[in-house]
Phi, psi and omega in degrees: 000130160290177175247048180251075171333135188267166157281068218267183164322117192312158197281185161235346181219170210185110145249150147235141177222168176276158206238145144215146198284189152314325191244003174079026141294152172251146162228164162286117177285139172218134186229116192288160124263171133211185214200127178235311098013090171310315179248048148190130189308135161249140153263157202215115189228152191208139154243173200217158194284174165317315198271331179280340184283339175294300192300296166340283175331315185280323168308335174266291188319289188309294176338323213244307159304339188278296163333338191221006151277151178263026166233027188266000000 
């Protein structure tokens, strides 16, 4: 296996939804779309614990401010 990310299509959708196990932990879902395919959608779903979807979230904030700063 590589350590290279394959690459995929820009997303077109962004779902979350709450996961909960067997045992009543909760995680947060989170589900990609793209289109490799014009007609047919792949979706790509993961879930992430509470404390990692915060950290994600904060890392997507900072991202997204740097981006839309004219000074990057």
């Amino acid at each position: 296996m590589s350590d290279v990310p394959k690459r995929v299509p820009p997303i077109e959708k962004v779902r979350l939804r709450k996961l909960t196990t067997a045992d009543g932990a909760a995680y947060v879902g989170v589900e990609l779309e793209y289109r490799v395919d014009p007609d047919e959608p792949v979706r790509l779903a993961f879930g992430l614990t509470p404390g990692d979807a915060v950290e994600l979230g904060m890392h997507l904030k900072q991202l997204g401010e740097k981006l839309e700063s004219t000074e990057h």
